[in-house]
MITOR-763119 format. One record per residue (C-alpha): x, y, z. Coordinates in nm, 2 decimals. Layout:
# residues N
> px  py  pz
> X  Y  Z
...
***
This chain:
# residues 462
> px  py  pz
> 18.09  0.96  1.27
> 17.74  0.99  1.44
> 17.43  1.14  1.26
> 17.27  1.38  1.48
> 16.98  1.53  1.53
> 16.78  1.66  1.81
> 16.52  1.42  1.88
> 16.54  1.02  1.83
> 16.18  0.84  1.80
> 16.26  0.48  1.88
> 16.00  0.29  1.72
> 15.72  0.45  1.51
> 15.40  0.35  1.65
> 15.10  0.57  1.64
> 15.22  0.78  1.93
> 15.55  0.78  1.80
> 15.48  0.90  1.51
> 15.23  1.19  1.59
> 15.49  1.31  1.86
> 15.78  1.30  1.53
> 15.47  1.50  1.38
> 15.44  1.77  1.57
> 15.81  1.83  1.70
> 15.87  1.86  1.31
> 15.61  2.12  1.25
> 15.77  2.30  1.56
> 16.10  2.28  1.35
> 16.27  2.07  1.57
> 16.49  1.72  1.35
> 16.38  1.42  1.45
> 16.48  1.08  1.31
> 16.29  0.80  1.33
> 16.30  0.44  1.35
> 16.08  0.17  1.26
> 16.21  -0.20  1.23
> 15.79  -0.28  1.09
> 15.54  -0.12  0.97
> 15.53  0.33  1.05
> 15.20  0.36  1.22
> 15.20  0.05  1.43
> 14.94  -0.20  1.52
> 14.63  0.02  1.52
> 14.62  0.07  1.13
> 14.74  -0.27  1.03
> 14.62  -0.51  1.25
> 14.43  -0.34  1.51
> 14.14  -0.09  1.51
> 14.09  -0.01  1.14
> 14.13  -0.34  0.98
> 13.92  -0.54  1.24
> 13.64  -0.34  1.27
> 13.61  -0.32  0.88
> 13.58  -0.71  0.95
> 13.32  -0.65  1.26
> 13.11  -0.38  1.02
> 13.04  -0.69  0.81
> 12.96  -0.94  1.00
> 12.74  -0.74  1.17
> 12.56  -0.63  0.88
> 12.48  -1.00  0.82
> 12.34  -1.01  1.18
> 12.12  -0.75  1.17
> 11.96  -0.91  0.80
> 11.90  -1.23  0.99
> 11.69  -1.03  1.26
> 11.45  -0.94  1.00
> 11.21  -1.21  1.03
> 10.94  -1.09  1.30
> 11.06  -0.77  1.29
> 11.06  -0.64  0.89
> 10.93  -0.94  0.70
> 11.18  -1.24  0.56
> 11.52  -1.25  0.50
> 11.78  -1.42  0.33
> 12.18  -1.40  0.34
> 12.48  -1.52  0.18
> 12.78  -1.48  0.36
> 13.07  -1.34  0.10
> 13.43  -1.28  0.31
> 13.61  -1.12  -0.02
> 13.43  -0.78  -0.02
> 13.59  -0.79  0.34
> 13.94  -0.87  0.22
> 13.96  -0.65  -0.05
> 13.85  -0.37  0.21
> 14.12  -0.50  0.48
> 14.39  -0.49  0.18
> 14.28  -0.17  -0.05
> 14.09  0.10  0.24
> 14.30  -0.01  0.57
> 14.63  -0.11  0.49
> 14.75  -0.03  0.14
> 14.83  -0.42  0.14
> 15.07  -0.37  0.42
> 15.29  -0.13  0.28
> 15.35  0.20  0.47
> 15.52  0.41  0.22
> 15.23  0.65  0.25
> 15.33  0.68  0.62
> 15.69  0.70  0.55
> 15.64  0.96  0.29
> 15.39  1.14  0.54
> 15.62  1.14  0.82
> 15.95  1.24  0.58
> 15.74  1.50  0.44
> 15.70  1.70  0.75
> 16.12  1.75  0.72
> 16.19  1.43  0.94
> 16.43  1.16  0.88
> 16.32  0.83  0.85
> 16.57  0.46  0.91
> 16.43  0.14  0.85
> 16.56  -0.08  1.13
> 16.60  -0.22  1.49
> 16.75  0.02  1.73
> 16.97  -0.05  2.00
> 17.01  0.24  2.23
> 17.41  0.33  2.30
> 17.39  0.55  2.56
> 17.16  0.83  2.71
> 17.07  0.98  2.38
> 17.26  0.75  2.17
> 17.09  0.47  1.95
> 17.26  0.23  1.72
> 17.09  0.09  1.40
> 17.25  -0.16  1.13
> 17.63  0.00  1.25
> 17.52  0.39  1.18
> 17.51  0.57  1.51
> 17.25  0.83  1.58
> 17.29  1.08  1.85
> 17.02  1.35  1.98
> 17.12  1.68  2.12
> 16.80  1.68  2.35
> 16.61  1.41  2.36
> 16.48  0.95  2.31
> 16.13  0.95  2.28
> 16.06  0.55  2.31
> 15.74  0.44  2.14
> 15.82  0.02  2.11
> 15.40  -0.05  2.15
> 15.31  -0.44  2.23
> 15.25  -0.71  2.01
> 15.05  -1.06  2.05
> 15.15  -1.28  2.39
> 15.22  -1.68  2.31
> 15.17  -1.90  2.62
> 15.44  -2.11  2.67
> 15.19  -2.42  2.60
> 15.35  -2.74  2.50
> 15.37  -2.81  2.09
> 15.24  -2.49  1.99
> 15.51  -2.38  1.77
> 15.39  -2.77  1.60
> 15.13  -2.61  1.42
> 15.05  -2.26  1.22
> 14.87  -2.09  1.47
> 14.72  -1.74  1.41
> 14.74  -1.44  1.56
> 14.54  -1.12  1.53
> 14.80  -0.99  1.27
> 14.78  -1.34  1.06
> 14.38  -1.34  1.09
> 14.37  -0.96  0.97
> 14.52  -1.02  0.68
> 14.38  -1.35  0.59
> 14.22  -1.42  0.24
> 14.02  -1.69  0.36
> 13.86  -1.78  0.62
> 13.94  -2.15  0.81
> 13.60  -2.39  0.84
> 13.68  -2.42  1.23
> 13.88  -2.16  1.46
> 13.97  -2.25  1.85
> 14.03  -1.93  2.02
> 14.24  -1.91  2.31
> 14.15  -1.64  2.49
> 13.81  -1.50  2.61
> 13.93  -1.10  2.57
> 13.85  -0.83  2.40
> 14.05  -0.94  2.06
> 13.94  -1.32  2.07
> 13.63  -1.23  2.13
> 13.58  -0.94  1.86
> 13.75  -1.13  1.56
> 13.53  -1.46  1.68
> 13.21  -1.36  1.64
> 13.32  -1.20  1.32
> 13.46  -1.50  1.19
> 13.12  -1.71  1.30
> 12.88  -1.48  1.15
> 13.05  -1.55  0.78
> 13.04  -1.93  0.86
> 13.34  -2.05  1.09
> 13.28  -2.28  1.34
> 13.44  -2.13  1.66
> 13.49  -2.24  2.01
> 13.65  -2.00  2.25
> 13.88  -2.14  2.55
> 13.92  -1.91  2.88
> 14.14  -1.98  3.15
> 13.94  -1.78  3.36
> 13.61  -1.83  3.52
> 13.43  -1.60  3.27
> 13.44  -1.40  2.93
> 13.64  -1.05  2.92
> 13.77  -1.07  3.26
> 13.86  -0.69  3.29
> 13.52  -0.63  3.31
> 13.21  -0.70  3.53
> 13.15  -1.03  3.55
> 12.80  -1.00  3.42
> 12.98  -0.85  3.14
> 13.09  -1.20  3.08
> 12.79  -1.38  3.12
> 12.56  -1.19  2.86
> 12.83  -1.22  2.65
> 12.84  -1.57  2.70
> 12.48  -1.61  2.65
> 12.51  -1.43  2.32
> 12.80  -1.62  2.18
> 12.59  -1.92  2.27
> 12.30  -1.83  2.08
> 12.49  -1.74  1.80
> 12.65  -2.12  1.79
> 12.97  -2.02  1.91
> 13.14  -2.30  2.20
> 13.25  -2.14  2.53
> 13.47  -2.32  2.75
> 13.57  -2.11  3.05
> 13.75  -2.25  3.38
> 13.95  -2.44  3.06
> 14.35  -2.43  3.06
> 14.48  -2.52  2.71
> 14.79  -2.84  2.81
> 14.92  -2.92  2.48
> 14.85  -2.85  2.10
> 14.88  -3.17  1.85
> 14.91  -3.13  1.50
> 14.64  -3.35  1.30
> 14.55  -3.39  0.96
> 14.26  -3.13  0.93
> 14.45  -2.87  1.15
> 14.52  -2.91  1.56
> 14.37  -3.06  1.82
> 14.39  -2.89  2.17
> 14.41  -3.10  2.48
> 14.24  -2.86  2.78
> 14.29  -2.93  3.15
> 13.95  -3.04  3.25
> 14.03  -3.38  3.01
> 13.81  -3.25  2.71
> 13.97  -3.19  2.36
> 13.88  -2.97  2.04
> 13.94  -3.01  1.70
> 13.97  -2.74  1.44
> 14.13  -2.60  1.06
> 14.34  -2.30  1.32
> 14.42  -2.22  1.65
> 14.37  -1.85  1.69
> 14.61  -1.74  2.00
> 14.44  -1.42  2.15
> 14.59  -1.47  2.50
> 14.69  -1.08  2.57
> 14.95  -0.85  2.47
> 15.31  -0.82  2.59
> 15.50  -0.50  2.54
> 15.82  -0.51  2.33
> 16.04  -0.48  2.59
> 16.33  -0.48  2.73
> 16.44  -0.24  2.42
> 16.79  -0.34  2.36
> 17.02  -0.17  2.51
> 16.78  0.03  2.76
> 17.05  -0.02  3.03
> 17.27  0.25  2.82
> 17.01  0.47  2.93
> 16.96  0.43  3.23
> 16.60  0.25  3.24
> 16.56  -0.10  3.41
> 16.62  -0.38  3.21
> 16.40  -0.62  3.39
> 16.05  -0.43  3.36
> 15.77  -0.51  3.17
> 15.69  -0.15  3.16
> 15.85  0.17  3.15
> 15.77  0.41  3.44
> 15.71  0.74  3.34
> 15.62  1.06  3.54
> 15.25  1.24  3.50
> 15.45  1.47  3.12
> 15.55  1.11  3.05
> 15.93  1.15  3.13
> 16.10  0.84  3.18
> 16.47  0.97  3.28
> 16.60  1.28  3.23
> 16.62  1.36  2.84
> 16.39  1.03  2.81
> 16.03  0.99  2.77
> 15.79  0.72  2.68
> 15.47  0.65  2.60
> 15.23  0.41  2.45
> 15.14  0.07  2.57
> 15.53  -0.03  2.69
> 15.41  0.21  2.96
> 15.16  0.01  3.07
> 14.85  0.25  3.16
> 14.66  0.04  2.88
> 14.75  -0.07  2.55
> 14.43  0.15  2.36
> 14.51  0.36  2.07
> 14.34  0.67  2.23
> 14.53  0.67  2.53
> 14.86  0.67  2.32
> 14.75  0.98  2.14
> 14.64  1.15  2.48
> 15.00  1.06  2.60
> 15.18  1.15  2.29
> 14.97  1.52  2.32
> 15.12  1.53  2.67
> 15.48  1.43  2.60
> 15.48  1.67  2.28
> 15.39  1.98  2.52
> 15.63  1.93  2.81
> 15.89  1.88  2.51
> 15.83  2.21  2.36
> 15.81  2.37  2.73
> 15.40  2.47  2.66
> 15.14  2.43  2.94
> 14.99  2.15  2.98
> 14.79  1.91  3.19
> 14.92  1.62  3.39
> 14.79  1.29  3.27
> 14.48  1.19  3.48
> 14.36  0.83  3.40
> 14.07  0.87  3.65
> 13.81  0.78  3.36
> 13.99  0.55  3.13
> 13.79  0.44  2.89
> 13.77  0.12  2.62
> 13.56  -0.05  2.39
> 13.51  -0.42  2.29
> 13.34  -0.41  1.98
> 13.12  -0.72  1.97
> 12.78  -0.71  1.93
> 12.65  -0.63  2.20
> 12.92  -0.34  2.26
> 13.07  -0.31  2.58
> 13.20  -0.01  2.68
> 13.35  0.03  3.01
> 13.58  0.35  3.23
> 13.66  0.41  3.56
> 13.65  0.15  3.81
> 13.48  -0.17  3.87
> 13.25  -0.27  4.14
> 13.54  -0.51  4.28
> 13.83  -0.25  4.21
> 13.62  0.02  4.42
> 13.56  -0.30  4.71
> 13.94  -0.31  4.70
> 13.99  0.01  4.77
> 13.77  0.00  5.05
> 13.48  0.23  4.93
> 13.14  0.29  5.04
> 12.98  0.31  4.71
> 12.61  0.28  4.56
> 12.50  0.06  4.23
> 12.27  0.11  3.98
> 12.15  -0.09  3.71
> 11.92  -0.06  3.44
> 11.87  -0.35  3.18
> 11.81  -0.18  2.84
> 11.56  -0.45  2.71
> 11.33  -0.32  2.98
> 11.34  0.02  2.87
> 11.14  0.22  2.59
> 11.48  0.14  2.33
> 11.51  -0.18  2.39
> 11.19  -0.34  2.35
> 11.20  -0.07  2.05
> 11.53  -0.24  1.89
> 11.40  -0.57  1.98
> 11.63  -0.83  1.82
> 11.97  -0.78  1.95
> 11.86  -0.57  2.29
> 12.06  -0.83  2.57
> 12.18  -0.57  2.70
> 12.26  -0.32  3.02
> 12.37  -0.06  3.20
> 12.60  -0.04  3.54
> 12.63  0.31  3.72
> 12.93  0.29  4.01
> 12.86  0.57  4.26
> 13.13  0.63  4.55
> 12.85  0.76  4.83
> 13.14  0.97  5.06
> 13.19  1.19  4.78
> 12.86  1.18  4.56
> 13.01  1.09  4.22
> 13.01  0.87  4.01
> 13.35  0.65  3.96
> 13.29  0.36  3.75
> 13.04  0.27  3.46
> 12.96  0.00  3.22
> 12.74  0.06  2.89
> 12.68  -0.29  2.72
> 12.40  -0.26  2.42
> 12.39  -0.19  2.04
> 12.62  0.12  2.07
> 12.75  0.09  2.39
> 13.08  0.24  2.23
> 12.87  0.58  2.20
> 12.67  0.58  2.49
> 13.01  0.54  2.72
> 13.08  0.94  2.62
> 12.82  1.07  2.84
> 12.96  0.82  3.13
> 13.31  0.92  3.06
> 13.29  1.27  3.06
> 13.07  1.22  3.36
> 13.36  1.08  3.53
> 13.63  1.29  3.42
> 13.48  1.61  3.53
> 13.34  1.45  3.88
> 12.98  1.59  3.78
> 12.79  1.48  4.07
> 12.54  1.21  4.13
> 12.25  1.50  4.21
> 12.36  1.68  3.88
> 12.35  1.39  3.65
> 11.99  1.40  3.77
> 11.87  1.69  3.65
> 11.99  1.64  3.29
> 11.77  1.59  3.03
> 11.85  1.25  2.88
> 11.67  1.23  2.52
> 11.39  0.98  2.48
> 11.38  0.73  2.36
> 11.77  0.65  2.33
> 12.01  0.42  2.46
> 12.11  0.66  2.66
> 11.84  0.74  2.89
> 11.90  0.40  3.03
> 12.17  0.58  3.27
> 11.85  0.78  3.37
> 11.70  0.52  3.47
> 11.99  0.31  3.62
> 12.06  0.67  3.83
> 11.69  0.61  4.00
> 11.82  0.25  4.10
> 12.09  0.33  4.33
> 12.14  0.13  4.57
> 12.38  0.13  4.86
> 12.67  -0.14  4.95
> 12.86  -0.05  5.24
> 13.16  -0.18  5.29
> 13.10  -0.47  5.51
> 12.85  -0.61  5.31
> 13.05  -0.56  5.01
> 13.19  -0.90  5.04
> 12.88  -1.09  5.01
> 12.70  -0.86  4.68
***
């Protein structure tokens, strides 16, 4: 006989398990399942763990910019402290008992296993049958992509969740991948002593963003003794003696301890059985409406939905899909100023559109740049001020609809732009703000004085 209970949480990722959160506290029974880990890849692999790692090794940075600014320095690089941070504050060594016991706490009901939906609100996991009254809420996140490249399962390559929880680190990394994940965990790795080289297929470095994103990135990684091979396709792994050897496309080859794969996410679908309930089999991506209903009695949400695979935007759906469940107002979701952060140093924080997206969509727009080393915080901060900031204004309707902050705390400075975009303040509003001086900042101030206008038929040749 079937267990039943009103709502069925199909995986337990972040969003999944703040929706089984709230519908509990709204004394609704949910069960949920989890094959892995309760929380997902955010608090195990992801945001918390890695940036512990990035804290670190940017601490050692900023001691090795002492000389010429503050005196002499010295450092010695000590991973451990790291570790034992990763393993004690971030993950509880990879046990998720405190999330289990969090999320059974609230009254839930909690099944260790892989799920294979039945029927419309039917799931099957380990021969037990679970049925809901009302409502699948599917929350399957993504996990690490593997390119089918020949010989790779030859060797022990790494992903983000093996070079998370790593004790050690290797004497040599290849990266494959220049994006946001590669990239991050690279320069972290370097700064404590590995010997990295970075392989892109495409032309540049974080190819979501501007390209001169990409190039000052480059430049930094560079200078930092990091290897950048762009326009590079990796053609076959070979397993050697000290590690693997890559063979690239343009006839070069690189040697190293580990291969780091960092080539993108992939969602985890199909979900078996998704046909029971109706949904598409053959997507990579579940398509949801703007409450995030998939089918009727169905929602989604999280990265298998494919909006973008960040943590915040999975809580902003999850928020969404918990008040359309419990019939309260709420707002439609409105991805207008998506926003995301690639925590190298420099920071680059990005939302809205790019300059190519709005030439796409055939917009008249305006540009406006301001390099931060030229302004009164950057020659302030000196060492480590490569750095910029790109205003996207579309000139029909006077606002601004795409921005890029790329300096010590880009992260930070992105709010202003974001909220900027999300509430259309105009172009003539944003200047007449007072912007604090001297901050990081004020550089949109000044970028907002550099507009300058690309029609569209010159947009081709900017």
């Amino acid at each position: 006989m079937a267990e039943q209970a009103e709502y069925i949480i199909i995986r337990l990722d972040i969003s999944g398990e703040h929706i089984g959160g709230e519908l509990a506290e709204a004394s609704h029974d949910v069960i949920g399942i989890e094959r892995a880990l309760v929380g997902g890849e955010c608090p195990y692999w992801g945001c918390l763990p890695s940036k512990r790692m990035i804290r670190a090794a940017n601490l050692l940075a900023e001691a090795r910019r002492i000389p010429g600014v503050a005196g002499d320095s010295s450092v010695t690089a000590d991973f451990a402290p790291v570790m034992l941070r990763i393993r004690e504050e971030a993950t509880d060594h990879w046990n998720d008992q405190v999330a289990v016991d969090r999320f059974t706490g609230k009254g839930r009901r909690f099944v260790r296993g892989s799920a294979t939906i039945t029927g419309p609100r039917s799931v099957e996991v380990d021969g037990t049958v679970y049925e809901a009254s009302k409502g699948l809420v599917i929350a399957t996140g993504a996990g690490p992509a593997i390119p089918p490249i020949p010989s790779i399962e030859d060797v022990e390559y790494w992903t983000n969740h093996e070079a998370t929880e790593a004790a050690t680190l290797p004497a040599s990394l290849i990266i494959l991948g220049g994006g946001v994940i590669g990239l991050e965990l690279g320069q972290a790795m370097s700064r404590f002593g590995t010997k990295v080289s970075v392989v892109e297929t495409l032309p540049g470095l974080l190819p979501q963003h501007e390209p001169e994103v990409g190039e000052l990135i480059a430049e930094v990684f560079a200078s930092g003794g990091i290897e950048i091979h762009t326009n590079a396709r990796a053609e076959r792994v070979e397993k050697t003696d000290i590690g693997m050897k890559l063979h690239l496309s343009n006839g070069s080859t690189l040697e190293a301890e580990r291969l780091l794969v960092a080539a993108g996410r992939k969602t985890n679908l199909p979900a078996p059985g998704i046909g029971a309930a109706g949904l598409d089999e053959s997507v990579r991506f579940i398509e949801v409406d703007s409450r995030m209903r998939a089918a009727a009695g169905i929602c989604a949400v999280g990265d298998n939905t494919g909006v973008g695979a960040f943590t915040h935007l999975a809580n902003y759906q999850a928020a969404i899909a918990v008040a359309n469940i419990l019939g309260q107002d709420t707002h439609n979701a409105d991805y207008t100023a998506v926003a995301s952060v690639a925590f190298t140093d420099p920071e680059v924080g990005a939302v809205g559109q790019t300059e190519q997206q709005a030439r796409d969509a055939g917009l008249r727009i305006c540009i406006g740049r301001q390099q931060v080393p030229h302004s009164a915080r950057g020659r302030l901060h000196k060492a480590g001020n490569e750095d910029f900031i790109n205003l996207i204004e579309d000139a029909e309707g006077g606002v601004l609809i795409g921005a890029t902050s790329v300096n010590p705390h880009g992260g930070e400075v992105l709010g202003l732009l974001t909220l900027a975009i999300h509430a259309g303040v105009s172009i003539e509003e944003f200047r007449r703000m007072h912007f604090a001086y001297p901050t990081f900042h004020k550089g949109a101030e000044d970028a907002l004085r550099d507009f300058v206008a690309q029609p569209v038929e010159e947009l081709a040749t900017v």
